[in-house]
C-alpha positions as CSV (number, residue, x, y, z in Angstrom):
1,X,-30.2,54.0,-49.2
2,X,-29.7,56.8,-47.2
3,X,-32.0,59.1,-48.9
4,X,-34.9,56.4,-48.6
5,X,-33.9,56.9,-44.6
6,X,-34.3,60.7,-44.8
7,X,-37.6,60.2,-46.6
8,X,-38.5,57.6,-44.1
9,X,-38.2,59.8,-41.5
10,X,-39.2,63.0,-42.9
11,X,-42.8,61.1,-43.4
12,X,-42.5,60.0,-40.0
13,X,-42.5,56.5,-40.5
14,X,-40.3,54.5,-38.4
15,X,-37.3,52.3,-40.0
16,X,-38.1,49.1,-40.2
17,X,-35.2,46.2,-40.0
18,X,-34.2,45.2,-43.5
19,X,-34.8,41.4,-44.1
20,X,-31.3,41.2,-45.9
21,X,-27.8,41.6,-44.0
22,X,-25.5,44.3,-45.4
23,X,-21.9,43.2,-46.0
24,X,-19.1,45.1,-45.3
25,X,-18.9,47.0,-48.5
26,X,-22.3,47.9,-48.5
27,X,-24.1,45.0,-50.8
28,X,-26.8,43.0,-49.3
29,X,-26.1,39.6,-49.2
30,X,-28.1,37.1,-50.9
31,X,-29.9,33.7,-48.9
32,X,-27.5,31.4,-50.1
33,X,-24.7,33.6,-49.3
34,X,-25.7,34.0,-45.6
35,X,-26.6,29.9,-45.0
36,X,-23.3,29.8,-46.3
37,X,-22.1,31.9,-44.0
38,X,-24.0,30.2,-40.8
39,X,-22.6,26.9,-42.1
40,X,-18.8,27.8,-42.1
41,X,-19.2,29.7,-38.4
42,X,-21.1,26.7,-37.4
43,X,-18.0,24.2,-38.4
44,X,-15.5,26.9,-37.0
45,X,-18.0,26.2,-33.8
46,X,-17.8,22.5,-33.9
47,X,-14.0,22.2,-34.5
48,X,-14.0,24.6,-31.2
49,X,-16.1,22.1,-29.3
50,X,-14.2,19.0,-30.4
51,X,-11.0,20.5,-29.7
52,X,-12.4,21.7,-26.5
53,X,-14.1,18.1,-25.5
54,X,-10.6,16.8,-26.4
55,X,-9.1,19.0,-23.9
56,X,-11.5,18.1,-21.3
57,X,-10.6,14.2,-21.7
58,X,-7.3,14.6,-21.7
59,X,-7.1,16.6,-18.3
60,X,-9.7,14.1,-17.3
61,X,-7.7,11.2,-17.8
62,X,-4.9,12.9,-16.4
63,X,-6.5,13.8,-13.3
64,X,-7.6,9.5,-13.1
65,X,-3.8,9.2,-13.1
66,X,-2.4,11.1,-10.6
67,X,-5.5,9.9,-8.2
68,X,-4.4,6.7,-8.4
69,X,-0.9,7.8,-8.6
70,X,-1.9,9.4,-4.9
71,X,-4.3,6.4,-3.9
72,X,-1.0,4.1,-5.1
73,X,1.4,6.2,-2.5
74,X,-0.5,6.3,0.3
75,X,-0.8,2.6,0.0
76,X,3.0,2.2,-0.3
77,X,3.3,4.9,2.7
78,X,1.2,2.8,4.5
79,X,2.9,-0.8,3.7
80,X,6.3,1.0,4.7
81,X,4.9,1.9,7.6
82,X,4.0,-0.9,8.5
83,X,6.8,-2.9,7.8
84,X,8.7,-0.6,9.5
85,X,6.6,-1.0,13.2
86,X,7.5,-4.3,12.3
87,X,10.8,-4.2,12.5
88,X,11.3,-2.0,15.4
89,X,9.3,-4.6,17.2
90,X,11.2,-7.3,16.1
91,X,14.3,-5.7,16.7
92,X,13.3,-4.9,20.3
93,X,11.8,-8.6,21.0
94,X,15.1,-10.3,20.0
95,X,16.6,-8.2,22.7
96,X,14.0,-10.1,25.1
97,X,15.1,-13.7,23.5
98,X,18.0,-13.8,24.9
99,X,17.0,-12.9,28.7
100,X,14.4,-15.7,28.1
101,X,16.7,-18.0,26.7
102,X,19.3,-17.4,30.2
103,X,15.9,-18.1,32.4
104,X,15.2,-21.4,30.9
105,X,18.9,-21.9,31.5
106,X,18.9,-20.9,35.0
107,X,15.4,-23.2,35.5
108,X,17.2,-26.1,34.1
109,X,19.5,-26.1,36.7
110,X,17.4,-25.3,39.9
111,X,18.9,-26.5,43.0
112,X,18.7,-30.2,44.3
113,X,15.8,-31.0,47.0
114,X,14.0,-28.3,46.9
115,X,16.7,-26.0,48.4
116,X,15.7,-22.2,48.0
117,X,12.1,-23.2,46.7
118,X,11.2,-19.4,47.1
119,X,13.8,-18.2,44.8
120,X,13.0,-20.9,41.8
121,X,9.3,-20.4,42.2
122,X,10.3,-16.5,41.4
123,X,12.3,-17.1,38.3
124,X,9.6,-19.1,37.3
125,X,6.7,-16.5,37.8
126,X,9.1,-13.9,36.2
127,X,10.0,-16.7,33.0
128,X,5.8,-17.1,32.6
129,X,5.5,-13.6,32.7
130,X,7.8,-12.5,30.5
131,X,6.6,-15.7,28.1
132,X,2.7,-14.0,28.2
133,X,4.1,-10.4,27.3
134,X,5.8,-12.3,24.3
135,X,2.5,-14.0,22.9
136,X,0.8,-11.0,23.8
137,X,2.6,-9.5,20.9
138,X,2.2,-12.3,18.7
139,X,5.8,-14.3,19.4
140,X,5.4,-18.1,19.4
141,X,8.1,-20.5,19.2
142,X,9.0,-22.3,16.4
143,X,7.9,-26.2,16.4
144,X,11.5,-28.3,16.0
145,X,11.7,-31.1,18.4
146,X,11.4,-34.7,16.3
147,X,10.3,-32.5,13.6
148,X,11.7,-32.4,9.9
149,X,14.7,-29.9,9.5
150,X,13.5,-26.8,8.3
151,X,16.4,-24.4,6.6
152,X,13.7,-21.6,6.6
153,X,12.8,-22.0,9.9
154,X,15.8,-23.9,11.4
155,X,19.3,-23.8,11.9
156,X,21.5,-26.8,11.9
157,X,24.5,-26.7,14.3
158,X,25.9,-29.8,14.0
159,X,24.5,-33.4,11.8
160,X,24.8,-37.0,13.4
161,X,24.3,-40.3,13.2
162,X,21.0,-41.1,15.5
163,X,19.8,-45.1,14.8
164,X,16.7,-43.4,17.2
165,X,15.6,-40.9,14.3
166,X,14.9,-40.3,10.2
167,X,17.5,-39.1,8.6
168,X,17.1,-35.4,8.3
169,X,14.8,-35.0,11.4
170,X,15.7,-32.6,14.6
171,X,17.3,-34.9,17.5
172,X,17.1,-32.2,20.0
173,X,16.9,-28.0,20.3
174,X,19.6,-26.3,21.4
175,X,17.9,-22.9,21.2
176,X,15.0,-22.3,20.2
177,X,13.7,-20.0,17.6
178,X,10.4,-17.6,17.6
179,X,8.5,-16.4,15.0
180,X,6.7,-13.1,14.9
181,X,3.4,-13.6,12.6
182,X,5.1,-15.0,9.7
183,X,8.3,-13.7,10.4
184,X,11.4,-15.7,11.4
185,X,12.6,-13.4,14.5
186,X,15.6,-16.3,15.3
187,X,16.0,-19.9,13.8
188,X,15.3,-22.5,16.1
189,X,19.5,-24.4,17.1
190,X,19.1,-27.6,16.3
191,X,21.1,-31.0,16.0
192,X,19.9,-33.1,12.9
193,X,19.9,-36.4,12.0
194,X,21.5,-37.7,9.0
């Protein structure tokens, strides 16, 4: 082979590509040999892809996870969150309760014949006020007079014989309990009927 080179280029012709590949020990390998050949790097190729594609689907799908892993905690952040505002509220209106619960006491016992109608009609603007902050932030009182005893919502102090009420219905509040949404912030006191 090499001496048909020299002669090629001694005549000046130029080399021309040989149609047939030369192996590595110098043979030239047939047709059949080559599309063999082609076909084995071409399945070496495709395993390659599949393994590849697998790859790609399995980070893929584990990328799908920890998004709504992600999505899933920021929810939960967010619930605790909320919950938690909550409870700091709740916590701070109960504190309020209690100075409403000492105004209605003091207004129950305003003076006889109007004596120091200045000073009652004070508590009273401060009790309305202090009532409006309250629903502002979404406090209402719980419903209990002549209603059905409630232990959710309710808490019985005492149980007595009434011939004016159902057994098991409130006979009168002794203190009464707010709500906050659908939150119990203090059971309403109540006597009960049995």
């Amino acid at each position: 082979m090499e001496k048909g080179r020299k002669r090629a280029e001694q005549k000046g012709q130029p080399l021309q590509a040989e149609s047939a590949e030369i192996t590595a020990e110098g043979k030239q390998a047939t047709g059949s040999e080559l599309e063999s050949a082609c076909r084995e790097e071409l399945g070496q190729m495709q395993k390659e892809l599949e393994q590849a594609q697998q790859q790609s689907s399995e980070y893929f799908e584990g990328w799908q996870r920890e998004r709504a892993d992600f999505s899933n905690y920021k929810k939960r952040v967010e619930r605790d969150r909320v919950a938690l505002s909550h409870t700091i509220s709740a916590n701070i209106i109960k504190k309020y309760l209690v100075i409403l619960d000492d105004m209605e006491r003091a207004l129950k016992h305003r003076p006889p014949n109007n004596e120091d109608a200045l000073w009652v009609e004070g508590v009273e603007l401060i009790y309305k006020k202090l009532q409006n902050i309250l629903e502002q932030e979404g406090v209402e009182r719980i419903p209990a007079e002549t209603e059905e005893f409630d232990p959710n919502r309710h808490e019985a102090i005492s149980y007595e014989e009434s011939p004016d009420h159902e057994s098991n219905q409130v006979i009168e509040v002794m203190e009464q309990g707010y709500m906050h949404g659908d939150r119990v912030l203090r059971p309403a006191r109540v006597r009960v009927a049995r």
